[in-house]
ChimeraX commands (.cxc) that place a marker at each C-alpha (Angstrom):
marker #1 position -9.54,-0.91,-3.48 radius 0.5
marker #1 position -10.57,-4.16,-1.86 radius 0.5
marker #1 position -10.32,-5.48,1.80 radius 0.5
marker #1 position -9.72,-9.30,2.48 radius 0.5
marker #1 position -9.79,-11.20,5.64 radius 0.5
marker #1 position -7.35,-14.11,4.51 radius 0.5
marker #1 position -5.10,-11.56,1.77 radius 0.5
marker #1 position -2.10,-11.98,4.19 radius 0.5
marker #1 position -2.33,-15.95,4.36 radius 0.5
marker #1 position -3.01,-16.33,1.05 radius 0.5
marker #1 position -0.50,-13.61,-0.64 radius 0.5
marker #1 position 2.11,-13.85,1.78 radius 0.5
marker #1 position 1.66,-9.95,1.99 radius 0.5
marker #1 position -0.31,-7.41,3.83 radius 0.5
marker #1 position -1.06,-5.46,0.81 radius 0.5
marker #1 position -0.85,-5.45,-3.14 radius 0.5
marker #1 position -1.24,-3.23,-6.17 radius 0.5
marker #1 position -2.41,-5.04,-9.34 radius 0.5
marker #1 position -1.52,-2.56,-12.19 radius 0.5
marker #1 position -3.31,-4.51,-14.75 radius 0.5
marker #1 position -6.78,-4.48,-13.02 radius 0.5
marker #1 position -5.68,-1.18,-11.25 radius 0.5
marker #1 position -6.55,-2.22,-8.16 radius 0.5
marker #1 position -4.86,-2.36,-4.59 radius 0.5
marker #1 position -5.97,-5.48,-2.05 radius 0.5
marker #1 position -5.12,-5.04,1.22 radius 0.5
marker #1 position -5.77,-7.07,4.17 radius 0.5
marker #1 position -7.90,-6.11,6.85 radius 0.5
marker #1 position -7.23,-5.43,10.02 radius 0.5
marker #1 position -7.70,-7.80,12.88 radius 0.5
marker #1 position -5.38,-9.00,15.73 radius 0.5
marker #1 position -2.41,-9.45,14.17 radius 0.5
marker #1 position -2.55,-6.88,11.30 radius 0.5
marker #1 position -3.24,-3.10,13.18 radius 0.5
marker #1 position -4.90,-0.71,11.80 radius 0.5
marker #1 position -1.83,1.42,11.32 radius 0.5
marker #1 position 0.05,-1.06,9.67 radius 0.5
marker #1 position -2.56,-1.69,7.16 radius 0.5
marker #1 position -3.10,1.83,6.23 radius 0.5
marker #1 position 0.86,2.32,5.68 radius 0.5
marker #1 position 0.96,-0.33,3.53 radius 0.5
marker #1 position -2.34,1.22,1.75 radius 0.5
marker #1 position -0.26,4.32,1.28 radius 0.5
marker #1 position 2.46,1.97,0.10 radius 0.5
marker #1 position 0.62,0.41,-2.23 radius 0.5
marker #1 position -0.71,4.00,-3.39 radius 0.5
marker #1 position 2.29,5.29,-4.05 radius 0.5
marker #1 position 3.14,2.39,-6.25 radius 0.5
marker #1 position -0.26,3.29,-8.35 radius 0.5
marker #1 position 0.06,6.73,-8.91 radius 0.5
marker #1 position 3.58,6.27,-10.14 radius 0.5
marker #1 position 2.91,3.79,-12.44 radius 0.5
marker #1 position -0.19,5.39,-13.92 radius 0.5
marker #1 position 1.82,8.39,-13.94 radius 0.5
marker #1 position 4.45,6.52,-16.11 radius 0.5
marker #1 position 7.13,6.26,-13.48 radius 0.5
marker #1 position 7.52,2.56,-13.36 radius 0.5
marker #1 position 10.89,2.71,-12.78 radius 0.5
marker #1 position 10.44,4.87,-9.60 radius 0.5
marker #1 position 7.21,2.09,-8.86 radius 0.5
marker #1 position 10.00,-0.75,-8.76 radius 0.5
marker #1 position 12.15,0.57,-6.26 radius 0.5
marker #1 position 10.70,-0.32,-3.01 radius 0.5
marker #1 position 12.95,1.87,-1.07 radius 0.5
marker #1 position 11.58,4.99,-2.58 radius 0.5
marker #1 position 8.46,3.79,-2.38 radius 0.5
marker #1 position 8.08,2.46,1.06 radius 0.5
marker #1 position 9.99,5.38,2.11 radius 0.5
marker #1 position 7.17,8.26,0.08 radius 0.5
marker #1 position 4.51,6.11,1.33 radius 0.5
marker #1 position 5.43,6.27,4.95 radius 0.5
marker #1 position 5.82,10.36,4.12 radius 0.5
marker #1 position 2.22,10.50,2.97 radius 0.5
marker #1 position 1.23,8.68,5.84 radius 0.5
marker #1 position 2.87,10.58,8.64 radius 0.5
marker #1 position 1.52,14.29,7.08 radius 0.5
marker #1 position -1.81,12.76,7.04 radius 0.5
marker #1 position -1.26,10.90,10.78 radius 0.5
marker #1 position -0.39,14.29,12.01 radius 0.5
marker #1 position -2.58,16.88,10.22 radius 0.5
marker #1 position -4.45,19.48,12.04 radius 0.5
marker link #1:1,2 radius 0.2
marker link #1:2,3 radius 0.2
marker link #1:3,4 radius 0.2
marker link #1:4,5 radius 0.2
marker link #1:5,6 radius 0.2
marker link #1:6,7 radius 0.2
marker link #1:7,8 radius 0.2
marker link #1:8,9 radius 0.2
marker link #1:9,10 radius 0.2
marker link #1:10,11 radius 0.2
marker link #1:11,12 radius 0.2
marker link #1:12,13 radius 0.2
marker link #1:13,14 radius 0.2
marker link #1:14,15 radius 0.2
marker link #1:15,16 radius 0.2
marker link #1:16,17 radius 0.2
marker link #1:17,18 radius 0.2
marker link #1:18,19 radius 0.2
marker link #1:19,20 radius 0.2
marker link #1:20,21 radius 0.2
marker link #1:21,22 radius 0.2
marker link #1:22,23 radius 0.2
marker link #1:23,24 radius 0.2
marker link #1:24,25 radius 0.2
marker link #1:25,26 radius 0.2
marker link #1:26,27 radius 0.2
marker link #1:27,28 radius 0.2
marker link #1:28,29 radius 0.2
marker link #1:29,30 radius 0.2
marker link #1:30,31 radius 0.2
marker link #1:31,32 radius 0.2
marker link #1:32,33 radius 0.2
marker link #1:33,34 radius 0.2
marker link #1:34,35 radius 0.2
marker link #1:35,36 radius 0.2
marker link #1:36,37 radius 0.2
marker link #1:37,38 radius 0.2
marker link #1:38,39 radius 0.2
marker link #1:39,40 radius 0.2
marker link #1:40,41 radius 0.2
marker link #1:41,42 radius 0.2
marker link #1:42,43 radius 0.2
marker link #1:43,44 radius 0.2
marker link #1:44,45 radius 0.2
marker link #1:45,46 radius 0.2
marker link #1:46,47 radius 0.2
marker link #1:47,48 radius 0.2
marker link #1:48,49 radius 0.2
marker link #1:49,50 radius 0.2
marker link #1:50,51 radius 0.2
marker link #1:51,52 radius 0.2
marker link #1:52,53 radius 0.2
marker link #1:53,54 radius 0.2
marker link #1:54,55 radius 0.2
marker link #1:55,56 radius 0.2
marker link #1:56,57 radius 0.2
marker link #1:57,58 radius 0.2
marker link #1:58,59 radius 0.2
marker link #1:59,60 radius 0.2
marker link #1:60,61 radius 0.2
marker link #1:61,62 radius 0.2
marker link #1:62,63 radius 0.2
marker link #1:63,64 radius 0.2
marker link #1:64,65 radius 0.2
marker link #1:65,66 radius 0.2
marker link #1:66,67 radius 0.2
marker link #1:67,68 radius 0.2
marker link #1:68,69 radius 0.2
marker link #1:69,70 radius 0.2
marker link #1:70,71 radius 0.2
marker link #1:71,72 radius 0.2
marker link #1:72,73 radius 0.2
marker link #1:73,74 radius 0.2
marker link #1:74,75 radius 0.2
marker link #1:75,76 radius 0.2
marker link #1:76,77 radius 0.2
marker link #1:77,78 radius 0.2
marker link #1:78,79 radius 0.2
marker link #1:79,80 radius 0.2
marker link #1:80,81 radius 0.2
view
């Protein structure tokens, strides 16, 4: 995984998963990118990862499902004890 200051500006995105390098970008936080928002879209971007090296790259290319399991991963991990 890599952090960039400028991903955002430059990609139009706050995160991105690059199957062919496997590798996820995301940008880092700052003042108009919170810390919360970056890590959803790290879990995001996670999700789409493990399904594709998983072989699921149908499920990877619905962004519905995968927004929606990334925010799931996120919020049992937010709220752990």
């Amino acid at each position: 995984m890599e952090v960039a200051e400028n991903f955002a500006r430059d990609q139009g995105c706050i995160g991105k998963w690059y199957p062919s390098q496997n590798r996820i970008v995301l940008q880092a936080a700052d003042d108009v990118h919170a810390d919360d928002v970056v890590l959803q879209t790290f879990w995001h971007e996670a999700t789409h990862a493990a399904l594709d090296i998983l072989g699921y790259g149908e499920w990877s290319e619905n962004e519905v499902f995968v927004e929606q399991f990334g925010q799931v991963i996120y919020q049992i991990l937010k709220t752990k004890r």
